[in-house]
MITI-287711 format. One record per residue (C-alpha): residue number from 1; residue in three letters; x, y, z. Coordinates in steps of 0.1 Angstrom, whole numbers, plus 5000, padded with zeros to 4 digits. Example, Ala and Ser with C-alpha at 12.3 -4.5 7.8 and 13.67 -1.06 7.14 Angstrom:
BEGIN
<tinu 1, 'ALA', <5123, 4955, 5078>>;
<tinu 2, 'SER', <5137, 4989, 5071>>;
END
This chain:
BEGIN
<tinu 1, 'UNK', <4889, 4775, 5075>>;
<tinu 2, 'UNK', <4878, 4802, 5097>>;
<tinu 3, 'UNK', <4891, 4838, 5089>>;
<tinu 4, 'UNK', <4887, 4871, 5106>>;
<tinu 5, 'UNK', <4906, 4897, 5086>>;
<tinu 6, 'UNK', <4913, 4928, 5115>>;
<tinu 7, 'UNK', <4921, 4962, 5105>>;
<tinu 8, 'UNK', <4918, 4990, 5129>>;
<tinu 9, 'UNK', <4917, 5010, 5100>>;
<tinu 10, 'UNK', <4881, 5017, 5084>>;
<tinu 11, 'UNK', <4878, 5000, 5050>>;
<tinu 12, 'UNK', <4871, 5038, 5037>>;
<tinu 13, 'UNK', <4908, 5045, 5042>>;
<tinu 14, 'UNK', <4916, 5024, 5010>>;
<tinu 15, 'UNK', <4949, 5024, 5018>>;
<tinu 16, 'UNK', <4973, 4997, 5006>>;
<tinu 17, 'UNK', <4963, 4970, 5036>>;
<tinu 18, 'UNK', <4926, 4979, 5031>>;
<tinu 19, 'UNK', <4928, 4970, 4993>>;
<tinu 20, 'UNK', <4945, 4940, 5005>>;
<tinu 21, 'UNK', <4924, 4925, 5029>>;
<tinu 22, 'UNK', <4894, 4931, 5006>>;
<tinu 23, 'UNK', <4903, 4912, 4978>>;
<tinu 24, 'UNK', <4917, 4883, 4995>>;
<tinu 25, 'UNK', <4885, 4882, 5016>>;
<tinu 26, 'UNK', <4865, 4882, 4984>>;
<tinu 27, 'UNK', <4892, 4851, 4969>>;
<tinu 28, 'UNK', <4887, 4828, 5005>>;
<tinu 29, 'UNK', <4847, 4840, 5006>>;
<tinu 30, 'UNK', <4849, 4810, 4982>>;
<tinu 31, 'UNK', <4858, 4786, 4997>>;
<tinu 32, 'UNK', <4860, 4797, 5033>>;
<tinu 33, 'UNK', <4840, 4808, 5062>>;
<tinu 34, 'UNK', <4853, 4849, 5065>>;
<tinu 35, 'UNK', <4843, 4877, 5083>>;
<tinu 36, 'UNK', <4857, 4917, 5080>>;
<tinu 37, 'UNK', <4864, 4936, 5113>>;
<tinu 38, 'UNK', <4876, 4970, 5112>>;
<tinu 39, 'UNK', <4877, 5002, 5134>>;
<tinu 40, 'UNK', <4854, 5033, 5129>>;
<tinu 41, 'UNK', <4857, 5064, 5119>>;
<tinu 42, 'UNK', <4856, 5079, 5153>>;
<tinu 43, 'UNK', <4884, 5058, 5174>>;
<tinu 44, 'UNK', <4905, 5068, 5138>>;
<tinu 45, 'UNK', <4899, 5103, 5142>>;
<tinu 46, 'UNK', <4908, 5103, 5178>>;
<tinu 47, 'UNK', <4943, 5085, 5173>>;
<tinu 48, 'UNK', <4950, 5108, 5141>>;
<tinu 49, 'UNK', <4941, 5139, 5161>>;
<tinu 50, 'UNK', <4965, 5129, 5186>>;
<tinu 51, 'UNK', <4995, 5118, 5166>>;
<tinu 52, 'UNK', <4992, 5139, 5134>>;
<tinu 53, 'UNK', <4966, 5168, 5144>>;
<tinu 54, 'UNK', <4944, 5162, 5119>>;
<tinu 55, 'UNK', <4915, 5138, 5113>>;
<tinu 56, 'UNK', <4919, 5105, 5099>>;
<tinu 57, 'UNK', <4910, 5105, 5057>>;
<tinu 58, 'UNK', <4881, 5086, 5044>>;
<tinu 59, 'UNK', <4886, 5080, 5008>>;
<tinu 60, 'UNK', <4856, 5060, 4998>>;
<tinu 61, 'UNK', <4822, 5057, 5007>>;
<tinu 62, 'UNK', <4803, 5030, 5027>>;
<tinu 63, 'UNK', <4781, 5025, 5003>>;
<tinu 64, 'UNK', <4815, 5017, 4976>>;
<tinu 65, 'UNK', <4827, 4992, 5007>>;
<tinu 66, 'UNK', <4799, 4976, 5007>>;
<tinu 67, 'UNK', <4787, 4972, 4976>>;
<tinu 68, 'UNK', <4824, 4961, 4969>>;
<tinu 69, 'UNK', <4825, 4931, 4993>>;
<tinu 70, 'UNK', <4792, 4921, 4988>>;
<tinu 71, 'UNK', <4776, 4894, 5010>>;
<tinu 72, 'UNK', <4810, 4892, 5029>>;
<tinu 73, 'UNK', <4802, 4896, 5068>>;
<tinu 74, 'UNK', <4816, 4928, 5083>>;
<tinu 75, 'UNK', <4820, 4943, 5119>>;
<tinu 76, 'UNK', <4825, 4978, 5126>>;
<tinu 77, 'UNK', <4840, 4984, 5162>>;
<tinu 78, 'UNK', <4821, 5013, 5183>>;
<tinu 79, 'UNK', <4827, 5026, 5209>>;
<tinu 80, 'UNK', <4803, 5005, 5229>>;
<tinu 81, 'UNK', <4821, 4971, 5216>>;
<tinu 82, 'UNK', <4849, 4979, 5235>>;
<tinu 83, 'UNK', <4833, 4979, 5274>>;
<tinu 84, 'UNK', <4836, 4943, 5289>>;
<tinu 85, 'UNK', <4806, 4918, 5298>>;
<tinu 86, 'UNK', <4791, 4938, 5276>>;
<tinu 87, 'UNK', <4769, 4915, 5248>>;
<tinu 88, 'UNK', <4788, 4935, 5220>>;
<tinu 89, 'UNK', <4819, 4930, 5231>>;
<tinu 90, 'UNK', <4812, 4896, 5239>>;
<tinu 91, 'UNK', <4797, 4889, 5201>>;
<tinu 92, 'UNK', <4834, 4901, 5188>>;
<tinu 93, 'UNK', <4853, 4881, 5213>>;
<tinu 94, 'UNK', <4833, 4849, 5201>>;
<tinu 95, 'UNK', <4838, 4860, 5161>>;
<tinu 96, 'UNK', <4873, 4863, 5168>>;
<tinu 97, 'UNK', <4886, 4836, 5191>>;
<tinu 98, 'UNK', <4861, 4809, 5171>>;
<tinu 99, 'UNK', <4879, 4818, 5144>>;
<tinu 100, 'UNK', <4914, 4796, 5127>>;
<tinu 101, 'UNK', <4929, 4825, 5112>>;
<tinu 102, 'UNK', <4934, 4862, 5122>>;
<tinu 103, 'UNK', <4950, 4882, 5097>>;
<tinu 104, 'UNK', <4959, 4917, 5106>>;
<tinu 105, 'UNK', <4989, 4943, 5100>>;
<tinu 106, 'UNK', <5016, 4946, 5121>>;
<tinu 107, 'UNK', <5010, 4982, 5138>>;
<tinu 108, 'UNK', <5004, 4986, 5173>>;
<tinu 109, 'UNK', <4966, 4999, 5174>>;
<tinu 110, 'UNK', <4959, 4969, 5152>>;
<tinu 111, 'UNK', <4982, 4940, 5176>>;
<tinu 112, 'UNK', <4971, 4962, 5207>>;
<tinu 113, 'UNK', <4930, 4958, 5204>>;
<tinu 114, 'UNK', <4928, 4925, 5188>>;
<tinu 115, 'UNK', <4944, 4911, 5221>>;
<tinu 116, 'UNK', <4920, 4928, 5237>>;
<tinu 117, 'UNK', <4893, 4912, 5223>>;
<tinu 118, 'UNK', <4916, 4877, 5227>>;
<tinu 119, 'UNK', <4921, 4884, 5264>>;
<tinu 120, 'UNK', <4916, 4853, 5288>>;
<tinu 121, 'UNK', <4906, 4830, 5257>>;
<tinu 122, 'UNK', <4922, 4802, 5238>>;
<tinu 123, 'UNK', <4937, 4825, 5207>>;
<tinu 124, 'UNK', <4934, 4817, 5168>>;
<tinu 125, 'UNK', <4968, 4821, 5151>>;
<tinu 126, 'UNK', <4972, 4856, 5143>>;
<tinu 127, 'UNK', <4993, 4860, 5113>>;
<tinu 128, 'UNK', <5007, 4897, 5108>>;
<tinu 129, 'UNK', <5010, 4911, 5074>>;
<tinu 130, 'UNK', <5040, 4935, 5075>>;
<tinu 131, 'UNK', <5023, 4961, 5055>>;
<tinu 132, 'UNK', <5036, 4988, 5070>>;
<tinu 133, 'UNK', <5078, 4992, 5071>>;
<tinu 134, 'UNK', <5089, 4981, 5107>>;
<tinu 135, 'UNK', <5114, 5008, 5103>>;
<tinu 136, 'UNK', <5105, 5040, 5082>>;
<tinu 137, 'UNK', <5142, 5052, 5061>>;
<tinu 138, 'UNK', <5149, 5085, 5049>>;
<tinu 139, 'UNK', <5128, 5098, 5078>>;
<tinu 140, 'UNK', <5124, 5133, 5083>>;
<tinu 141, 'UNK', <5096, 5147, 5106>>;
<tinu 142, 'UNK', <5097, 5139, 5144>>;
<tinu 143, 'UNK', <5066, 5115, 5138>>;
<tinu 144, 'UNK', <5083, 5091, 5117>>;
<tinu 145, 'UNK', <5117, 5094, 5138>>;
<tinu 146, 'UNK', <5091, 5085, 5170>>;
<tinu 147, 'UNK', <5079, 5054, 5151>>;
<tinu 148, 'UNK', <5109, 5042, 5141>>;
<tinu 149, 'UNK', <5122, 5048, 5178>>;
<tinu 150, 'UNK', <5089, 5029, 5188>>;
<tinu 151, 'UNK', <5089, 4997, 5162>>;
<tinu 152, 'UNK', <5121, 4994, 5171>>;
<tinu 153, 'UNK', <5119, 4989, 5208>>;
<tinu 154, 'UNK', <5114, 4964, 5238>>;
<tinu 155, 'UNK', <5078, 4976, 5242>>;
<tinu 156, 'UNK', <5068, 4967, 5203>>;
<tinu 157, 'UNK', <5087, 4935, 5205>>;
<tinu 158, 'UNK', <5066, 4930, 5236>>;
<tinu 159, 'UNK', <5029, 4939, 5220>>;
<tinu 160, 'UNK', <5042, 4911, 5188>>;
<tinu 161, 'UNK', <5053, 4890, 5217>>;
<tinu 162, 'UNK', <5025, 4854, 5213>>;
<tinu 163, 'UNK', <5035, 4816, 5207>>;
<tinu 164, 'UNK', <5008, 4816, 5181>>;
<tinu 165, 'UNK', <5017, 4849, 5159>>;
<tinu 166, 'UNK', <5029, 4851, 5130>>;
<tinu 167, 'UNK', <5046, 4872, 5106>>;
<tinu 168, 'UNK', <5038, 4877, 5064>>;
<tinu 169, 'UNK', <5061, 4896, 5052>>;
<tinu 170, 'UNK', <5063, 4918, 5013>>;
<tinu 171, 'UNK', <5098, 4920, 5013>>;
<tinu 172, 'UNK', <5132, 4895, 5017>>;
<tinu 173, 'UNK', <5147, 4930, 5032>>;
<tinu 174, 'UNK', <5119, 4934, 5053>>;
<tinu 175, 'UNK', <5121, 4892, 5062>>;
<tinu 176, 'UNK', <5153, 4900, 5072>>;
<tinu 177, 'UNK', <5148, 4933, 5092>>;
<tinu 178, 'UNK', <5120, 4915, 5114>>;
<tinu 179, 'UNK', <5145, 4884, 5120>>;
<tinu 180, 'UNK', <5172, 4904, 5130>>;
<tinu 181, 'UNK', <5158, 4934, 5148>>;
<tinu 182, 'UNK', <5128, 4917, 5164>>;
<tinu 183, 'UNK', <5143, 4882, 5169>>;
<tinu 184, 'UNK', <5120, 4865, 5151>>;
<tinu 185, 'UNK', <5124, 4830, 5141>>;
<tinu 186, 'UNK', <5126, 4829, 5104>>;
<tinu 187, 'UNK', <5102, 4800, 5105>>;
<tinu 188, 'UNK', <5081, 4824, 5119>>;
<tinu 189, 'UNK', <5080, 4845, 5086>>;
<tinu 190, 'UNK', <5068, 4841, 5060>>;
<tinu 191, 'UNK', <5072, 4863, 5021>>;
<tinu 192, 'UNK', <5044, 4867, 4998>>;
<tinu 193, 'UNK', <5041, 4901, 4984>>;
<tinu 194, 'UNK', <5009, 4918, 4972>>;
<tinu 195, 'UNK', <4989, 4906, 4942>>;
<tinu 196, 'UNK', <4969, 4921, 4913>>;
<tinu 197, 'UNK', <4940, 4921, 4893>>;
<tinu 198, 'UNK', <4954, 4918, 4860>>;
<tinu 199, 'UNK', <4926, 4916, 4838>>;
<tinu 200, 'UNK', <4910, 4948, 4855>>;
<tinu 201, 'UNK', <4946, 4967, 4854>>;
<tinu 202, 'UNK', <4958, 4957, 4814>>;
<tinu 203, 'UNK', <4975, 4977, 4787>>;
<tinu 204, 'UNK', <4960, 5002, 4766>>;
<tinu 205, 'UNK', <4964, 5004, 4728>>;
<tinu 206, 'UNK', <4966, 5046, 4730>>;
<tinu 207, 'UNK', <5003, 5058, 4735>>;
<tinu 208, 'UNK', <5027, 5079, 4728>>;
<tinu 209, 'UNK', <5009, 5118, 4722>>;
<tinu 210, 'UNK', <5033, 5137, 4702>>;
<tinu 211, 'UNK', <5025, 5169, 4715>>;
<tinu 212, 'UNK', <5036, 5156, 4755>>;
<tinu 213, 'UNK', <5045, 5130, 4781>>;
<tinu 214, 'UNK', <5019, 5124, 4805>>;
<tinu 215, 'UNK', <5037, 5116, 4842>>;
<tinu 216, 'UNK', <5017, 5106, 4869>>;
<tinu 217, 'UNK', <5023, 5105, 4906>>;
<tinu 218, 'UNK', <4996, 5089, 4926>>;
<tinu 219, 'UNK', <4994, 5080, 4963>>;
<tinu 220, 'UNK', <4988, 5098, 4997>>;
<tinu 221, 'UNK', <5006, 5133, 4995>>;
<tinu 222, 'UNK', <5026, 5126, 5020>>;
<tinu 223, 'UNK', <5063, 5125, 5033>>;
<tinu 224, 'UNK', <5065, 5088, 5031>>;
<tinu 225, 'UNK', <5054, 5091, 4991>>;
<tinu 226, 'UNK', <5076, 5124, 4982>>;
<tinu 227, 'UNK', <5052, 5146, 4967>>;
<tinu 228, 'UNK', <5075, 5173, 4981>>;
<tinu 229, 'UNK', <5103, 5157, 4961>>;
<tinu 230, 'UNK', <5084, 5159, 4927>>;
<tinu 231, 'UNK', <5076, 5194, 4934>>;
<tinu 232, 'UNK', <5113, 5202, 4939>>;
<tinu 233, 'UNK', <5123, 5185, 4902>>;
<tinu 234, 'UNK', <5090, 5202, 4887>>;
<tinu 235, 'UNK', <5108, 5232, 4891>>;
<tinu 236, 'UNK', <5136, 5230, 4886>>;
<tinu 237, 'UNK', <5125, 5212, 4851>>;
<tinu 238, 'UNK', <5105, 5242, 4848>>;
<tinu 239, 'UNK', <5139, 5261, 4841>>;
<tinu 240, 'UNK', <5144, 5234, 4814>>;
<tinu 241, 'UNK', <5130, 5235, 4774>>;
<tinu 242, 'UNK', <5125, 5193, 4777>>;
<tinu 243, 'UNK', <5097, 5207, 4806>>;
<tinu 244, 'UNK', <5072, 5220, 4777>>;
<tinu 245, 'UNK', <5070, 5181, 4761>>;
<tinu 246, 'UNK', <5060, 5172, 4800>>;
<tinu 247, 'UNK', <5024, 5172, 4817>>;
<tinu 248, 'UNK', <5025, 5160, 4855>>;
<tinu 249, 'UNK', <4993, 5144, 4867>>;
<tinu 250, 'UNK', <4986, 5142, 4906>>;
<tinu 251, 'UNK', <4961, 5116, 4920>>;
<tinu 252, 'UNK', <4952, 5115, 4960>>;
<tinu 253, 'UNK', <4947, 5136, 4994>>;
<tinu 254, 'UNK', <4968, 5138, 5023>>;
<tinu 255, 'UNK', <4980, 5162, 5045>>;
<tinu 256, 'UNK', <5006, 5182, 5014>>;
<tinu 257, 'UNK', <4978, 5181, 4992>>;
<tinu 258, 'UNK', <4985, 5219, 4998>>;
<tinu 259, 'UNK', <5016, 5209, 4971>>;
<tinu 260, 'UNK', <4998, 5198, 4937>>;
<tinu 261, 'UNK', <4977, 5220, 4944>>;
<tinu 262, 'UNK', <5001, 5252, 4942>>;
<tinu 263, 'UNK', <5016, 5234, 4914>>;
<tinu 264, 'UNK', <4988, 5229, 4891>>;
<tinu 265, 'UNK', <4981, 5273, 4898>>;
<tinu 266, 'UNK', <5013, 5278, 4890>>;
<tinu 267, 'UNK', <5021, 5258, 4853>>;
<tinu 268, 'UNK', <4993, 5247, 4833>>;
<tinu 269, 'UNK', <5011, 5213, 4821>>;
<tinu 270, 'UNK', <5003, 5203, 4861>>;
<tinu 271, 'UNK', <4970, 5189, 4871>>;
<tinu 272, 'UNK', <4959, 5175, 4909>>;
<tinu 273, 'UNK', <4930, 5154, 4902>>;
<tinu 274, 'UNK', <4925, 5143, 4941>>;
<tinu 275, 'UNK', <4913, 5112, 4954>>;
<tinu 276, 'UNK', <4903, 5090, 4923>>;
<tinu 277, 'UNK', <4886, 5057, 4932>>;
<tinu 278, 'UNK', <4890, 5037, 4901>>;
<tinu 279, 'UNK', <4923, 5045, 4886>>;
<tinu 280, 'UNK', <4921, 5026, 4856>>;
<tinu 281, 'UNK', <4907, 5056, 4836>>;
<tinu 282, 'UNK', <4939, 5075, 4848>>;
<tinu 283, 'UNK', <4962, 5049, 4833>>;
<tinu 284, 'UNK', <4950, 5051, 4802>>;
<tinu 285, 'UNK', <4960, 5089, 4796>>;
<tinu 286, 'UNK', <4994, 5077, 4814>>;
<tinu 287, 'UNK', <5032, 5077, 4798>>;
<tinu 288, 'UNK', <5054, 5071, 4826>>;
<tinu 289, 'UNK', <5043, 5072, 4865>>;
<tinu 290, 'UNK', <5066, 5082, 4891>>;
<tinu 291, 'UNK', <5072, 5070, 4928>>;
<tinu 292, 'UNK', <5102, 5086, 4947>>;
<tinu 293, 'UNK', <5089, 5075, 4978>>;
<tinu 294, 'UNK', <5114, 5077, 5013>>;
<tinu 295, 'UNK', <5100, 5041, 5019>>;
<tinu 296, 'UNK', <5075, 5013, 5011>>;
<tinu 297, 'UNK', <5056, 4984, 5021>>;
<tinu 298, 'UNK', <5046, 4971, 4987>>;
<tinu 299, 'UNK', <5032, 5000, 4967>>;
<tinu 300, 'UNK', <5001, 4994, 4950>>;
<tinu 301, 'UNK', <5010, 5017, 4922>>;
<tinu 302, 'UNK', <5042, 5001, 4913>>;
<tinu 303, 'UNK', <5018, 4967, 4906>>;
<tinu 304, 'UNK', <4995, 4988, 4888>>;
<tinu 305, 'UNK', <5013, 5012, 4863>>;
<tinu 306, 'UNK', <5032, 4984, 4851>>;
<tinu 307, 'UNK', <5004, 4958, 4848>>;
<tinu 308, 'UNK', <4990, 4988, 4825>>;
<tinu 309, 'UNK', <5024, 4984, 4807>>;
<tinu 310, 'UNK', <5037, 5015, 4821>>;
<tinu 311, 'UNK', <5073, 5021, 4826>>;
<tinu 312, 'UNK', <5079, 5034, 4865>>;
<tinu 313, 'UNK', <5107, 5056, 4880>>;
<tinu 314, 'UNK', <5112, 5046, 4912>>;
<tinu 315, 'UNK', <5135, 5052, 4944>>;
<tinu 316, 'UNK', <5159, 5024, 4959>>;
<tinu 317, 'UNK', <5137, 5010, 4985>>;
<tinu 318, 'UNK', <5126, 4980, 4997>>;
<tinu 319, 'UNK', <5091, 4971, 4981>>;
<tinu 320, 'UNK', <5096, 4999, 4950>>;
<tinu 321, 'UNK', <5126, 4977, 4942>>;
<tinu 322, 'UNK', <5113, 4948, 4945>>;
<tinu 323, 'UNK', <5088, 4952, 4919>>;
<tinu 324, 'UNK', <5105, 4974, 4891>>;
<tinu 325, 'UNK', <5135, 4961, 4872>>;
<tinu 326, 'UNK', <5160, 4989, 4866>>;
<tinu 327, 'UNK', <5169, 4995, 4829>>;
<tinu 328, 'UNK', <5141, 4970, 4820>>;
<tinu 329, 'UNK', <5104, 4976, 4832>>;
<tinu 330, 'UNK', <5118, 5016, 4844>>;
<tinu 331, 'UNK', <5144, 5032, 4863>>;
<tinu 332, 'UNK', <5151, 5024, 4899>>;
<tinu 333, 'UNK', <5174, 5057, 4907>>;
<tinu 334, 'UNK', <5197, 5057, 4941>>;
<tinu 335, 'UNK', <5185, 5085, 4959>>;
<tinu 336, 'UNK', <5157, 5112, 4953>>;
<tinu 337, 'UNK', <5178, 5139, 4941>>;
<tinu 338, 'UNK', <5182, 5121, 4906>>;
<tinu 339, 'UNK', <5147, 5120, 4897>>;
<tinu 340, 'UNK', <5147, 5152, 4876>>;
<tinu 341, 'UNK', <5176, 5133, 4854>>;
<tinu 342, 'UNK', <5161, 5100, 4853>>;
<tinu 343, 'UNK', <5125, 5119, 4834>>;
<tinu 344, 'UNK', <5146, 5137, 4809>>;
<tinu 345, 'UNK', <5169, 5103, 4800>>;
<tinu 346, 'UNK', <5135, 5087, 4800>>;
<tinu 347, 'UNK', <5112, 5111, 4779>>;
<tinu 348, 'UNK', <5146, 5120, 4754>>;
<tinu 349, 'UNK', <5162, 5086, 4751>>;
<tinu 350, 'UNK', <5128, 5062, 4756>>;
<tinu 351, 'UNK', <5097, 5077, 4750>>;
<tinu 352, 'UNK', <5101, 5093, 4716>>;
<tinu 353, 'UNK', <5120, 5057, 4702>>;
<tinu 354, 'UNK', <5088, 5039, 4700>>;
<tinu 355, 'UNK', <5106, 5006, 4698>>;
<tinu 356, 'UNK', <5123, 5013, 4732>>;
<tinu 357, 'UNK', <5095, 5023, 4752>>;
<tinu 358, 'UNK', <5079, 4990, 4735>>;
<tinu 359, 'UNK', <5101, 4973, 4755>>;
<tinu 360, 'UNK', <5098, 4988, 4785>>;
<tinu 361, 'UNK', <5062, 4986, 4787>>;
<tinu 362, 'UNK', <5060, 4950, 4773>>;
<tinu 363, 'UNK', <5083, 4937, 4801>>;
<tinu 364, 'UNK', <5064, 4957, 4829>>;
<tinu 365, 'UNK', <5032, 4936, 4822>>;
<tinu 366, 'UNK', <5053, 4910, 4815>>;
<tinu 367, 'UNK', <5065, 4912, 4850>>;
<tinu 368, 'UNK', <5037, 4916, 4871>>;
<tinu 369, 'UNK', <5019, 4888, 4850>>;
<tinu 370, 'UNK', <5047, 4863, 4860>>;
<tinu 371, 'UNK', <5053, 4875, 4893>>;
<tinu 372, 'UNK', <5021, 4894, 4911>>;
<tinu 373, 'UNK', <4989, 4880, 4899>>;
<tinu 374, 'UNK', <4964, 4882, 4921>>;
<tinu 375, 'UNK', <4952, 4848, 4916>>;
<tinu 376, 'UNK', <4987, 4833, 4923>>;
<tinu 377, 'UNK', <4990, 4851, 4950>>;
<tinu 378, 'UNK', <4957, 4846, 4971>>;
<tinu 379, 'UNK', <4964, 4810, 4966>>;
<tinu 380, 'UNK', <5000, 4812, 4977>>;
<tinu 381, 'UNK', <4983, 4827, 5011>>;
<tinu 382, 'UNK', <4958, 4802, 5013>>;
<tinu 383, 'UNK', <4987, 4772, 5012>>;
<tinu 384, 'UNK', <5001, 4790, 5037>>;
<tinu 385, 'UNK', <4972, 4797, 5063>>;
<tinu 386, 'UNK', <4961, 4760, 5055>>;
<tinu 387, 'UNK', <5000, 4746, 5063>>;
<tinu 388, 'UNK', <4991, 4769, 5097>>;
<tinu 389, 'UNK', <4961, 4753, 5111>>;
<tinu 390, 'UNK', <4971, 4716, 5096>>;
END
């Protein structure tokens, strides 16, 4: 087969899609003819700019992305690619309409430019990856109330509107959510959620400090991850004697970055480490990791922690539900509010019986090795693009 993988993202984002799209190209590089196209930096900044007013993050360096993918071809859209009868733009067009397989997310940038590139030609069969929630709950700020006015409207179900696209989909919620509120034949969609590498993400013999309880919240510090929620139940454990057996551990950037940061001045059992690359080393100082998140696609760091054999507090959302088992691999808590009771029953009731938290962090790598290897999974999406093009 033939695959483009399309993100209008730059692979520097390494965000959840970006990690995605990497490995899996590096699993069908195999076996397959693939090729990586992406956006720039610039077209990212500009959109960014415009919707969030600031510029778009770049986690990771080139030099990491490449050196990463290897001997895997990858185009960068310029500027320049994008004027017609131009010999760039005619170069893409060819990559991308030769091609059997398109696999992209299913945001409108992303839908919007590939057709661009498709216009007037005979198109591949573009299968979306529903990375990002069609319809943001627990929304706040006016931007996420915009998008889910936007994703759920006649002009989105006009941009996914094409005989020959496809949906991939995380989530049986989110399955449903794109049948139902896009009219999408279920035949249409298909659910495979995110994989791991579980030989690079694997328990750690050192556990249980006496002296604290390391809890770690990485991801973007953003709305969509509740960084502002943690900081609420930091203080108001602060107020608490269980807070002194506590250290919180902040990994990433985003625009509330301004929050761990304030934190870790204000009590010195709080640390902001930023934007960590590999987080391995980070999981191996880690107790219990948090994710109180308003919602999900399929959060990398639920697969991770527990992979690690680290039990997770999570909220009751699609994708965070779907891979932590309450009262078994952690605690998946109702609403955001109960996150400052669900640490203490976990440090005071768990943590300190060894035997407990045993079993808790046996049946989290337990779980993902039964249910999200990354092996398993990148094979599971290869039946599926091969059933496509048969």
């Amino acid at each position: 087969m033939k695959i483009v993988f399309f993100d209008f993202s730059p692979l520097t984002f390494d965000g959840g899609f970006e990690k995605n799209i990497t490995n899996l190209a590096m699993f069908f590089a195999k076996k397959h003819d693939v090729k990586i196209m992406t956006g720039n930096q610039f077209m990212n900044n500009v959109l960014c700019l415009m919707l969030h007013g600031h510029k778009f993050e770049k986690r990771i360096t080139n030099q990491y992305v490449l050196k990463k993918i290897n001997k895997i071809k990858h185009f960068v859209i310029n500027t320049e690619n994008l004027f017609p009868f131009t010999k760039s733009y005619s170069n893409y067009k060819k990559i991308l309409s030769d091609s059997d397989i398109v696999y992209t997310k299913n945001e409108i940038p992303d839908i919007l430019l590939l057709k661009y590139f498709l216009l007037f030609k005979n198109k591949p069969i573009i299968v979306c990856g529903v990375h990002t929630p069609i319809k943001y709950t627990n929304s706040k700020s006016l931007t996420t109330k915009l998008h889910n006015f936007i994703y759920t409207s006649v002009f989105y179900k006009w941009v996914i509107k094409d005989v020959k696209i496809r949906f991939l989909t995380l989530t049986n919620t989110e399955r449903n959510f794109v049948n139902k509120t896009l009219n999408i034949s279920r035949k249409n969609i298909q659910i495979i959620p995110n994989g791991l590498d579980i030989d690079k993400y694997k328990p750690y013999k050192k556990r249980l400090n006496p002296n604290y309880v390391s809890i770690l919240f990485a991801g973007r510090m953003t709305e969509q991850k509740g960084v502002d929620i943690v900081e609420k139940t930091i203080n108001l454990l602060s107020k608490k004697e269980n807070f002194k057996k506590m250290e919180f551990v902040f990994a990433g950037k985003g625009e509330l970055e301004t929050i761990p940061k304030k934190l870790s001045k204000t009590y010195s059992n709080v640390k902001y480490l930023g934007h960590v690359t590999d987080m391995t080393s980070v999981y191996k100082k880690t107790d219990i990791a948090i994710a109180p998140s308003r919602w999900e696609g399929h959060p990398y760091i639920c697969l991770e922690a527990q992979s690690c054999g680290i039990p997770m507090i999570v909220t009751n959302i699609s994708g965070s539900k779907d891979i932590v088992i309450n009262n078994k691999t952690g605690f998946v808590i109702s609403n955001n509010t109960l996150l400052e009771k669900a640490l203490i029953k976990m440090v005071d009731k768990y943590f300190y019986d060894k035997k407990k938290y045993n079993s808790f962090s046996n049946n989290a790598r337990n779980n993902i090795l039964k249910n999200f290897s990354k092996q398993t999974i990148s094979t599971n999406i290869e039946n599926y693009f091969q059933k496509l093009v048969s």
